[in-house]
C-alpha positions as a printed Julia matrix, in Angstrom:
270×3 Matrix{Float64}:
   1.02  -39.58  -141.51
  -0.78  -36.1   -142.53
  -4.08  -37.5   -141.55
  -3.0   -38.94  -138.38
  -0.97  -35.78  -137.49
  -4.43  -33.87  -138.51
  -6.16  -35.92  -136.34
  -4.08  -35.4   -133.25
  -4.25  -31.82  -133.37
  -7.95  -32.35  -133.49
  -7.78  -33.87  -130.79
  -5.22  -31.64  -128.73
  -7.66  -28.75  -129.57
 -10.39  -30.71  -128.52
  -8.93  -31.45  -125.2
  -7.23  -27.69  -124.21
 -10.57  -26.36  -125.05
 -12.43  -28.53  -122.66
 -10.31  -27.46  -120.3
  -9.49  -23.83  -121.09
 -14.0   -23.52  -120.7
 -13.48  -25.36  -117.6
 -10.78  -22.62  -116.26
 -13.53  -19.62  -117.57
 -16.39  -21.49  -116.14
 -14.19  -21.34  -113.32
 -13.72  -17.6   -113.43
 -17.11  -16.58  -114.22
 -19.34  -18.79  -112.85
 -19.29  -16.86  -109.03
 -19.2   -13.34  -110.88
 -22.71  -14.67  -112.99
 -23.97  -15.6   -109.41
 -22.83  -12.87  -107.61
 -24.75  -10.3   -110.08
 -27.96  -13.2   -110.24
 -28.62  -12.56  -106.37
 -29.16   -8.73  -106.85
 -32.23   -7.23  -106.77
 -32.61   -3.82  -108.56
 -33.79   -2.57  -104.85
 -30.56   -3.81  -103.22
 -28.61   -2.26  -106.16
 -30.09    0.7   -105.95
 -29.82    1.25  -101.73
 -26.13    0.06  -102.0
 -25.5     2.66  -105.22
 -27.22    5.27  -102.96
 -25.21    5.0   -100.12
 -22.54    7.49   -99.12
 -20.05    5.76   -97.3
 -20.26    2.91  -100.21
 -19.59    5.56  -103.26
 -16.96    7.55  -100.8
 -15.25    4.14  -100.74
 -15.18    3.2   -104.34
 -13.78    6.92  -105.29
 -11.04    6.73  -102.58
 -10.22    2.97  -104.16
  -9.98    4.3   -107.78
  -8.43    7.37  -106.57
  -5.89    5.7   -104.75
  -5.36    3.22  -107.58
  -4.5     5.99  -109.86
  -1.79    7.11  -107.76
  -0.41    4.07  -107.08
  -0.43    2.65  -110.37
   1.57    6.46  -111.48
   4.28    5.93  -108.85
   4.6     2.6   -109.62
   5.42    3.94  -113.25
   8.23    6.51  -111.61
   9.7     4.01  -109.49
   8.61    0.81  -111.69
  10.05    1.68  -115.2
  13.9     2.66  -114.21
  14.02   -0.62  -112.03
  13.32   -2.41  -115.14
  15.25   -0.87  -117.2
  18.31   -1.55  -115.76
  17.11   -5.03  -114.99
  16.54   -5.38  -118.92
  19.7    -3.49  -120.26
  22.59   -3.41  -117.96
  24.7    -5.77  -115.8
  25.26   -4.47  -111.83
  26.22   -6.66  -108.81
  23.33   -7.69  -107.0
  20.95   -8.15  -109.96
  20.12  -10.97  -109.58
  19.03  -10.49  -105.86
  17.49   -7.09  -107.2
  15.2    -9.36  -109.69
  14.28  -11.49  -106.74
  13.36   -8.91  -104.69
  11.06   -7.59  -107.37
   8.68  -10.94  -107.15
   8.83  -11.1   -103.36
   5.54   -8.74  -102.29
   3.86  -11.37  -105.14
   4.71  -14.32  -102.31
   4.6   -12.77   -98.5
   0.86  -13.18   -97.58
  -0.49   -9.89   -97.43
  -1.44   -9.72   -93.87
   2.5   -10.05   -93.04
   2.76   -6.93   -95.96
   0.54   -5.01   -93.61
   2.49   -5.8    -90.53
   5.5    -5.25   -91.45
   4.32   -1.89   -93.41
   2.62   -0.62   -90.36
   5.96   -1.34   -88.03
   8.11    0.39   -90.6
   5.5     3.07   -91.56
   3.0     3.31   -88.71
   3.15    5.57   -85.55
   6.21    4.32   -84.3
   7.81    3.4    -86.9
  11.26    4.41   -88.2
  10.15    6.03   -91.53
   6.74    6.63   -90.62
   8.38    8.54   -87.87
  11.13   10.57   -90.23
   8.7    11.15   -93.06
   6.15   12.43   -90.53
   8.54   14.78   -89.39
  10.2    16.0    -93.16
   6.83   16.03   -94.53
   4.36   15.85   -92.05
   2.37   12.76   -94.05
   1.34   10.15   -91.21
   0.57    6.63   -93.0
  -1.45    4.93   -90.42
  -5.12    5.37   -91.01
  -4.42    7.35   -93.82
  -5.05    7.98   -97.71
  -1.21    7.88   -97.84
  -0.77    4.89   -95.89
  -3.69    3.14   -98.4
  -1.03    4.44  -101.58
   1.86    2.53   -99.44
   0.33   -0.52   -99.06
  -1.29   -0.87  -102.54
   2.24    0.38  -103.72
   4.02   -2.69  -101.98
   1.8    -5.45  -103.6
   1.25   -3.99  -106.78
   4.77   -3.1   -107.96
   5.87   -5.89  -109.37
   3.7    -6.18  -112.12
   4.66   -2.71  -113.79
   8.68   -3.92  -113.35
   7.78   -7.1   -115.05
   6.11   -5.96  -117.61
   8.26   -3.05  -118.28
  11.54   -5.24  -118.06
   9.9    -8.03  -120.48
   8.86   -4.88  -123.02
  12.47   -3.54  -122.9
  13.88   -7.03  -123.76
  11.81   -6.89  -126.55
  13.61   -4.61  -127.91
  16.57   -5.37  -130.07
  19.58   -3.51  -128.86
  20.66   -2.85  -132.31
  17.88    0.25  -132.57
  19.15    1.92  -129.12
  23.11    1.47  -130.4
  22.25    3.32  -134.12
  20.27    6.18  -132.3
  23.48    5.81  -130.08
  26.01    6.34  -133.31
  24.07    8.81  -134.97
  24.49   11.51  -132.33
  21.61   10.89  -129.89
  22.61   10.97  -126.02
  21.25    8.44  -124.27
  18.29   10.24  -122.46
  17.28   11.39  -126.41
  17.4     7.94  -127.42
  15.44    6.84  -124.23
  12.75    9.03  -124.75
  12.43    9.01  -128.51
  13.45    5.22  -129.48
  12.93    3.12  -126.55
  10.08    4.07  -124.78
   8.31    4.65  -127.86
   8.54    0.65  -128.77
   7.88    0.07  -124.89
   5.22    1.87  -123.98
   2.66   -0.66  -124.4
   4.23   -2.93  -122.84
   4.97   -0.34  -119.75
   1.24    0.85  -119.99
  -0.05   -2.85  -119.58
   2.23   -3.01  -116.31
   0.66    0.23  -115.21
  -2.86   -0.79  -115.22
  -2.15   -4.43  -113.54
  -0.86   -2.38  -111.13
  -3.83   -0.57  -110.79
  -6.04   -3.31  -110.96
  -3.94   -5.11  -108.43
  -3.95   -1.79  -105.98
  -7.71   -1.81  -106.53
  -8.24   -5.14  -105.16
  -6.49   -5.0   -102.43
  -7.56   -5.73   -98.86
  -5.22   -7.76   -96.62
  -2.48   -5.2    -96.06
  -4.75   -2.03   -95.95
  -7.23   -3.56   -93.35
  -4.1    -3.46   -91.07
  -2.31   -0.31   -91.94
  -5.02    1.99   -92.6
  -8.37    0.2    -92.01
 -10.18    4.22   -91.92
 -10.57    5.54   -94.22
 -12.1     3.01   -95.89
 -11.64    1.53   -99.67
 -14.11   -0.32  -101.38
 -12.72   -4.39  -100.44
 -12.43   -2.68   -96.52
 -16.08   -1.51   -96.34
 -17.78   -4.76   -98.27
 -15.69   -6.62   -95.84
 -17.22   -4.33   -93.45
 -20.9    -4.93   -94.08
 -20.48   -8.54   -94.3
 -19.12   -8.22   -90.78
 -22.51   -6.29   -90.12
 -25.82   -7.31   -92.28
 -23.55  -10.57   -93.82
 -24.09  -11.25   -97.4
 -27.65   -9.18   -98.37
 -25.58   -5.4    -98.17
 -22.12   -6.67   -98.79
 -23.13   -8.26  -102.08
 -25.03   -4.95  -103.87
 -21.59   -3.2   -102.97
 -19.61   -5.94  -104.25
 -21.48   -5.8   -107.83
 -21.54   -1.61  -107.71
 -18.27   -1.73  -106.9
 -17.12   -4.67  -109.98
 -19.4    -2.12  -112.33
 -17.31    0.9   -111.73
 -14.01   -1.36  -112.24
 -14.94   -2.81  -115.01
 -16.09    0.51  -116.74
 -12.78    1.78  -115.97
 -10.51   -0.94  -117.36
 -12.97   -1.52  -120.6
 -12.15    2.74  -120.71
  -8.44    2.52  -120.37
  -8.28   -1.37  -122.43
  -9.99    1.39  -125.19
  -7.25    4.06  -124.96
  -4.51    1.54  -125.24
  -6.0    -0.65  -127.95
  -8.03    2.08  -130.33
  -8.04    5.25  -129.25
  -4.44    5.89  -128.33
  -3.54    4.27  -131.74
  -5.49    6.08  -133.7
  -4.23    9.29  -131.83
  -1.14    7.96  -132.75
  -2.09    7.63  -136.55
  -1.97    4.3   -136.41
């Protein structure tokens, strides 16, 4: 019975591994051709070029934002999703997941009609604050803000259920108020968790195309202007940018996967 149970898990890793290469194959094999076409001319003119670097920095600068108001707006959502009972929370959770399932040239419509030149808080904001969202660095933050959310609440909310109640209700006892014993017991055993969120939000904000191209189209981010010069030169131009552009991302997130993982924790002590 050992042997044949042996066997079958030989088998069952046999199989998932077949196809869990299939699903990286899958992932890889258009980056691997992607970075094959380049030449180190075309990578070089597209690296060179202003409007392509201006675009990358306003993506990752834009990102940043958005992935740090995602984190002031993100993290109390969640917590009360993960720790407390309120009517409506279940609808509240829904609503959380529903930017991951409206196609995101409907996001961009129905941002620029609420946020755009005539619309109602584009119009009230413009006038407390003077910030106009169409065609705008702000209006870039909104929209990557919208589709992006979700994955800090999630993975704040499934951090905080991680924790065991128990640790929050002795720091409770002992005297602790509850903003003490959020800041010093629970977000400590979160904040991995919250930080994870934080950069798929990032990474999601940098990706994004189909609800900026409509709300703010100038000036542009990096997925805007590639789309851009495929619309003009088709895929010779629009491919060195593409690769640039997947460089500077992926130095970024092997950076920040290096502060969360090592560097952070051995700030930490450990």
């Amino acid at each position: 019975m050992a042997a044949r149970l042996g066997g079958s898990a030989r088998l069952l890793i046999l199989v998932f591994s077949v196809l869990a290469g299939l699903a990286l194959l899958f992932v890889v094999a258009p980056l691997v051709q992607l970075f094959a076409t380049q030449t180190p001319s075309s990578f070089g003119h597209a690296a060179a070029d202003p409007s392509v670097r201006a675009a990358i920095a306003l993506s990752v600068a834009t990102a940043f934002v958005t992935a740090a108001i995602a984190l002031l707006l993100g993290v109390p959502l969640a917590y009360l999703l993960a720790r407390h009972a309120f009517p409506g929370k279940s609808l509240a959770a829904a609503l959380v997941d529903l930017p991951l399932a409206v196609p995101h040239t409907v996001v961009g419509i129905a941002l620029l009609l609420t946020f755009g030149r005539t619309g109602w808080l584009g119009i009230l904001l413009g006038a407390l604050t003077g910030v106009r969202f169409w065609g705008t660095a702000a209006g870039i933050v909104v929209a990557m803000l919208y589709v992006s959310l979700p994955y800090t609440v999630n993975a704040a909310r499934i951090a905080f259920e991680a924790i065991e109640p128990d640790l929050e209700h002795a720091s409770r006892t002992l005297g602790a108020g509850a903003w003490v014993t959020f800041s010093r017991v629970t977000l400590p055993l979160a904040w991995r968790g919250i930080l994870t969120g934080a950069m798929l939000s990032g990474a999601r904000a940098l990706s994004e195309f189909g609800a900026i191209v409509i709300l703010a189209y100038y000036p542009m981010v990096a997925p805007v202007k590639i789309y851009d010069l495929f619309l003009q030169g088709g895929l010779s131009g629009s491919s060195a940018a593409a690769v640039v552009f997947l460089l500077v991302v992926l130095v970024i997130f092997a950076g920040l996967r290096w502060l969360t993982r090592g560097g952070v924790r051995s700030g930490l002590g450990g």
